[in-house]
C-alpha positions in Angstrom: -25.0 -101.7 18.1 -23.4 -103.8 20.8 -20.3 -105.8 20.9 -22.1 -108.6 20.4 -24.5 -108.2 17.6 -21.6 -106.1 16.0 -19.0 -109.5 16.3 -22.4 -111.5 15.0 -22.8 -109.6 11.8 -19.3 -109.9 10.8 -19.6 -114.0 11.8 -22.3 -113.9 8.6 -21.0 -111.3 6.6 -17.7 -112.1 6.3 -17.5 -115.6 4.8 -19.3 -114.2 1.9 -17.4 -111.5 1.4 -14.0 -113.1 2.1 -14.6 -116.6 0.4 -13.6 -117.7 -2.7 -17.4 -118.2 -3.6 -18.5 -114.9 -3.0 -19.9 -113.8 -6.5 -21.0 -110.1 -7.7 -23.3 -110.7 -10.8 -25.8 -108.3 -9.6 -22.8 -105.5 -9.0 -22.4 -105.8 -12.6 -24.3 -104.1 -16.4 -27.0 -105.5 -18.2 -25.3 -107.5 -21.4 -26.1 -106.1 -24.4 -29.1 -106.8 -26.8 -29.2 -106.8 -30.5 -33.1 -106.3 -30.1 -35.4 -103.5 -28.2 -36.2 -105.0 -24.8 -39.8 -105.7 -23.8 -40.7 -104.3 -20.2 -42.7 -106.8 -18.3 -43.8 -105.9 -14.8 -45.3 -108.8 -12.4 -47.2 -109.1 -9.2 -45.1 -111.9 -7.6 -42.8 -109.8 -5.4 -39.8 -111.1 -3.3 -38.7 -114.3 -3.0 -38.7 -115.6 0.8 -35.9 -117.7 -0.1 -33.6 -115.3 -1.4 -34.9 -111.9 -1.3 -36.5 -111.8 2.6 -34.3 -111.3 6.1 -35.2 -113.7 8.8 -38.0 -111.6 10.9 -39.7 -109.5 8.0 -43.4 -109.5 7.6 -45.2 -109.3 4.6 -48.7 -107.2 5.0 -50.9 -109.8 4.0 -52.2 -110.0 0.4 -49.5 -107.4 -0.6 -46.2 -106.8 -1.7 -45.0 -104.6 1.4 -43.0 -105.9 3.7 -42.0 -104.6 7.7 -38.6 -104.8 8.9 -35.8 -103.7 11.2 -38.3 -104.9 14.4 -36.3 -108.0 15.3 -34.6 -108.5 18.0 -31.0 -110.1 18.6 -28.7 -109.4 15.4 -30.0 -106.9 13.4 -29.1 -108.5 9.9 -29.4 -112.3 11.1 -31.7 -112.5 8.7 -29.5 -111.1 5.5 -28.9 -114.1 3.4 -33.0 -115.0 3.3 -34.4 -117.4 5.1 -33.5 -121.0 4.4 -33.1 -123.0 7.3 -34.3 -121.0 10.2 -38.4 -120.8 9.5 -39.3 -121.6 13.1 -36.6 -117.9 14.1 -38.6 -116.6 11.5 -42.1 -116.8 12.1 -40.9 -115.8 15.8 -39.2 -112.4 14.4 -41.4 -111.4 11.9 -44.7 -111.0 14.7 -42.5 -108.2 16.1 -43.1 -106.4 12.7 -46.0 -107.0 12.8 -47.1 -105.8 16.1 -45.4 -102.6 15.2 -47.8 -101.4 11.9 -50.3 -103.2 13.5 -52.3 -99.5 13.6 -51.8 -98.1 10.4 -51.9 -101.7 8.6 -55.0 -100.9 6.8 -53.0 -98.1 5.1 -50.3 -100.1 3.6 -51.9 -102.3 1.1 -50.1 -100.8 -1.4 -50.3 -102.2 -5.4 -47.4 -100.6 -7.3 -47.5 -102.7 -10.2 -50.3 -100.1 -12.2 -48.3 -97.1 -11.2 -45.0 -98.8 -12.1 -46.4 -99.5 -16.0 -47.8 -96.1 -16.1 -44.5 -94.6 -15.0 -42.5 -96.6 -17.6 -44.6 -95.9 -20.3 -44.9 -92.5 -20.2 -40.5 -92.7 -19.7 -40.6 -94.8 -22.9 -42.8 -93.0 -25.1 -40.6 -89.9 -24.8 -38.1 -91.3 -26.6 -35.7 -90.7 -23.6 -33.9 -94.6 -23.9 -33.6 -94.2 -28.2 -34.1 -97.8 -29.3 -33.1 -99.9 -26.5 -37.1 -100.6 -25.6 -39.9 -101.7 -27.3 -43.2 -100.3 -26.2 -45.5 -103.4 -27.0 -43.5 -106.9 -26.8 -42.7 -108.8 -29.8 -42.5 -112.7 -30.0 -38.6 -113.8 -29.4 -37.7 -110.6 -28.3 -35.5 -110.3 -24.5 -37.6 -109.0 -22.2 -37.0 -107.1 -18.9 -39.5 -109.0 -16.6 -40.0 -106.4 -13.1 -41.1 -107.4 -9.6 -41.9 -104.3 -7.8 -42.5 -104.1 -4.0 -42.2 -102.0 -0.9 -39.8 -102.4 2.2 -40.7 -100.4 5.0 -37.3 -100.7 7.8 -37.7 -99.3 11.0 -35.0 -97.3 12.0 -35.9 -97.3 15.5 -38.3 -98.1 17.8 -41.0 -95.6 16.6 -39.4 -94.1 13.0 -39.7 -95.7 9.7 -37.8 -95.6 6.3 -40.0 -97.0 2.7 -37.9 -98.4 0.5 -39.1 -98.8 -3.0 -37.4 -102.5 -4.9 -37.6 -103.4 -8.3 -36.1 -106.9 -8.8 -34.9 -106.7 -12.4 -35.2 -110.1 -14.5 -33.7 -110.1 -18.5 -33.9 -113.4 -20.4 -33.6 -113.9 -23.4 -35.7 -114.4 -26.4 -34.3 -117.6 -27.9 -33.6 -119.3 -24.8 -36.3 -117.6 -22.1 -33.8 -118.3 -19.3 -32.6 -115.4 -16.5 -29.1 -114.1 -18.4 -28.7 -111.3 -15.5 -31.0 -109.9 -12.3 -30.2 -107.2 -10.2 -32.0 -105.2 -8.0 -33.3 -101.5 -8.4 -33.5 -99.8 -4.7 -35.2 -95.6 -4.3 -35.5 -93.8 -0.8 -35.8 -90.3 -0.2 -36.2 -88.5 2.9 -35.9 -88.7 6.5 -37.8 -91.5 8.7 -41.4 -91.0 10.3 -43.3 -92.6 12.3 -46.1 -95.1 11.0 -49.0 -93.9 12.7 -50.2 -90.3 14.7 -50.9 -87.1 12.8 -47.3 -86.9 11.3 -46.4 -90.3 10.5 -46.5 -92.4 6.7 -50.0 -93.4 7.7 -51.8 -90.2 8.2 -54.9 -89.2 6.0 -55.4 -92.6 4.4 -51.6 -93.1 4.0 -50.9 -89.8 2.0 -47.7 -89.1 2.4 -46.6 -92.7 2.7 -48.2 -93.2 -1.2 -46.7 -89.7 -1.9 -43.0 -91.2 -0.9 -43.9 -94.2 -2.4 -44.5 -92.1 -6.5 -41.1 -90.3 -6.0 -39.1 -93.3 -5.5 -40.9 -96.0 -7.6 -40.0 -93.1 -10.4 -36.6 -92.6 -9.4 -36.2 -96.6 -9.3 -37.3 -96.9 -12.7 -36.1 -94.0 -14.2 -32.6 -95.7 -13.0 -33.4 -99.1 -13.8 -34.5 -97.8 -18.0 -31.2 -95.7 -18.2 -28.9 -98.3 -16.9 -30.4 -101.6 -18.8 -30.1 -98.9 -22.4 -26.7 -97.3 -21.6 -24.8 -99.7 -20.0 -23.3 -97.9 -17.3 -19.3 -98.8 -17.4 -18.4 -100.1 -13.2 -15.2 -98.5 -13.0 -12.7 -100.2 -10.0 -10.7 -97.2 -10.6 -13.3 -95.1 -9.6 -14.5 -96.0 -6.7 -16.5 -94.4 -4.3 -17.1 -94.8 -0.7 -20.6 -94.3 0.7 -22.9 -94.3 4.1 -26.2 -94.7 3.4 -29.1 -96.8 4.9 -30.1 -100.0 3.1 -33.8 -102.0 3.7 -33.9 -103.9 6.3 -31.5 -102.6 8.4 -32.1 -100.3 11.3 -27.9 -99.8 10.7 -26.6 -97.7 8.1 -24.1 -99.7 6.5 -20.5 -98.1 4.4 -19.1 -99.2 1.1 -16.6 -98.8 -1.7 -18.7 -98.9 -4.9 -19.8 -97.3 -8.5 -21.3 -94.2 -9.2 -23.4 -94.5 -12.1 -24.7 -91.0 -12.2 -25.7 -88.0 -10.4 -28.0 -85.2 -9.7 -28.8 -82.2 -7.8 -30.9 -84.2 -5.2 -29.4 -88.0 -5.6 -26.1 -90.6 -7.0 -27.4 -93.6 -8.5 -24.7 -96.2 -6.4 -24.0 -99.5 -6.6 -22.1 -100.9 -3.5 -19.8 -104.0 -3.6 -22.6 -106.3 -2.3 -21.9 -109.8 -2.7 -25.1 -111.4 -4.4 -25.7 -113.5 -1.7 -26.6 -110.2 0.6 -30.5 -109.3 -0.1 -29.7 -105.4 -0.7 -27.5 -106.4 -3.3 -27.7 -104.4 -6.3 -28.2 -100.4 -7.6 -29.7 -97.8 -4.9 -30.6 -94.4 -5.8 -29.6 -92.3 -2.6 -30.8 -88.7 -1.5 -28.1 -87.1 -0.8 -29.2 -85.1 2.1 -29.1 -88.6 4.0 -26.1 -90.2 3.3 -22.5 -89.2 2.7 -19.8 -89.9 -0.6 -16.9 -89.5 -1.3 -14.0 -90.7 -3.6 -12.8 -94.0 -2.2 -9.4 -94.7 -0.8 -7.4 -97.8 -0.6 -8.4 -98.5 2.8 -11.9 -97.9 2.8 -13.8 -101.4 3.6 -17.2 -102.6 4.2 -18.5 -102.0 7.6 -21.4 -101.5 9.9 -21.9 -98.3 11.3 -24.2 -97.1 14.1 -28.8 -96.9 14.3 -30.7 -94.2 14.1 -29.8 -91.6 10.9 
């Protein structure tokens, strides 16, 4: 990153981070519910507004969207894109000059897959009582938006990113009490077209990444709506990992809501005004972790892992 798009990140970043108005809602648990939650999944997808980088290109008539192709700052774009259409529509023909080969092979649908998924997790009883399989009248329900983020990590290699933008209201009063954001990646970037990239054969292995981490998205969305992980600030952990839309990894103190063999289910101190706010489920043969130190702070690092 140069000097300059390094000095301009921080010129957006910081204000939100620094400010008195910065808030971390989507950092935190689901509340509690006295009644077993009704999963809802829906078709709408990201918000331009709120949930879109300036630059990023939706594959038309889908849920996928392209980005880490624009040029200038790479997160210019990283509190959505109110104000700036006109950069916008600019940025975002860079993305989509960049699938433009393989597009055919990314109208992806996850919502059937996502259901399936969910109710195959439900009915074995892994969550206890927390959900309900069909949905009852005033019950809360857990309303789901899944969709795909492809981010180029460079010129010719991309990263999918599966999103589930998590919605729980109420019964009584059917307004939003929390939202947060479920994030799954595994695996190392390819390119989008040739013989080896996420578009070969139909779009194979880009629908086989796509399974694996729309199952390890919900499979971490279920366990941490029913148990409640506890966000320890005394537990901190430090972690550099890449986040959609960036070509940058970025680093950050954070929580650690579990572990596995192959992954840590994190959830880095993202203001909710950033659009990767939220929980990410990281492979941990891409990123590194550690236990966080009084020093550690947010910060940019370099392209291309």
């Amino acid at each position: 990153m140069t000097n300059f798009a390094r000095l301009f990140v921080f010129t957006l970043i910081a204000p939100v981070f620094l400010s008195g108005c910065a808030t971390y809602n989507m950092t935190k648990a689901a509340p509690a519910q006295s009644q077993p939650i009704s999963v809802i999944y829906s078709s709408e997808g990201p918000s331009g507004w709120s949930d879109l980088p300036i630059g990023a290109y939706r594959v038309p008539k889908t849920n996928v969207i392209i980005s880490g192709q624009q040029s200038g700052s790479p997160v210019g774009g990283m509190f959505g894109v109110l104000g700036v259409l006109a950069q916008d529509t600019i940025e975002a023909g860079a993305s989509a000059r960049a699938v433009k080969s393989g597009e055919s092979a990314l109208h992806v649908d996850l919502v059937p897959q996502a259901k399936e998924i969910a109710e195959k997790l439900l009915a074995a009883g892994r969550f206890g009582q927390a959900f309900a399989m069909t949905q009852a009248q005033n019950a809360p329900t857990l309303m789901i938006d899944p969709y795909v983020v492809i981010t180029f990590t460079s010129d010719t290699e991309a990263r999918p990113f599966v999103v589930l933008k998590a919605t729980l209201k109420s019964g009584q009063a059917g307004s939003a009490d929390w939202t947060t954001r479920y994030t799954a990646s595994a695996g190392k970037p390819l390119p989008i077209a040739g013989d080896n990239g996420w578009t070969a054969n139909g779009g194979q292995p880009l629908n086989d990444a796509l399974a694996h981490d729309l199952e390890s998205a919900i499979g971490a969305m279920l366990d941490d709506v029913a148990t409640r992980h506890i966000r320890d600030d005394g537990k901190l952990f430090y972690v550099e990992a890449a986040y959609p839309y960036l070509r940058q990894r970025m680093a950050s103190p954070g929580y650690e809501l579990a572990e596995d063999d192959k992954s840590i289910t994190f959830v880095p101190k993202f203001a909710d005004a950033m659009i990767v706010a939220g929980v990410h489920v990281l492979d941990k043969s891409v990123i590194t972790a550690r236990p966080a130190t009084k020093d550690d702070k947010f910060q940019m690092l370099d392209e291309g892992k």
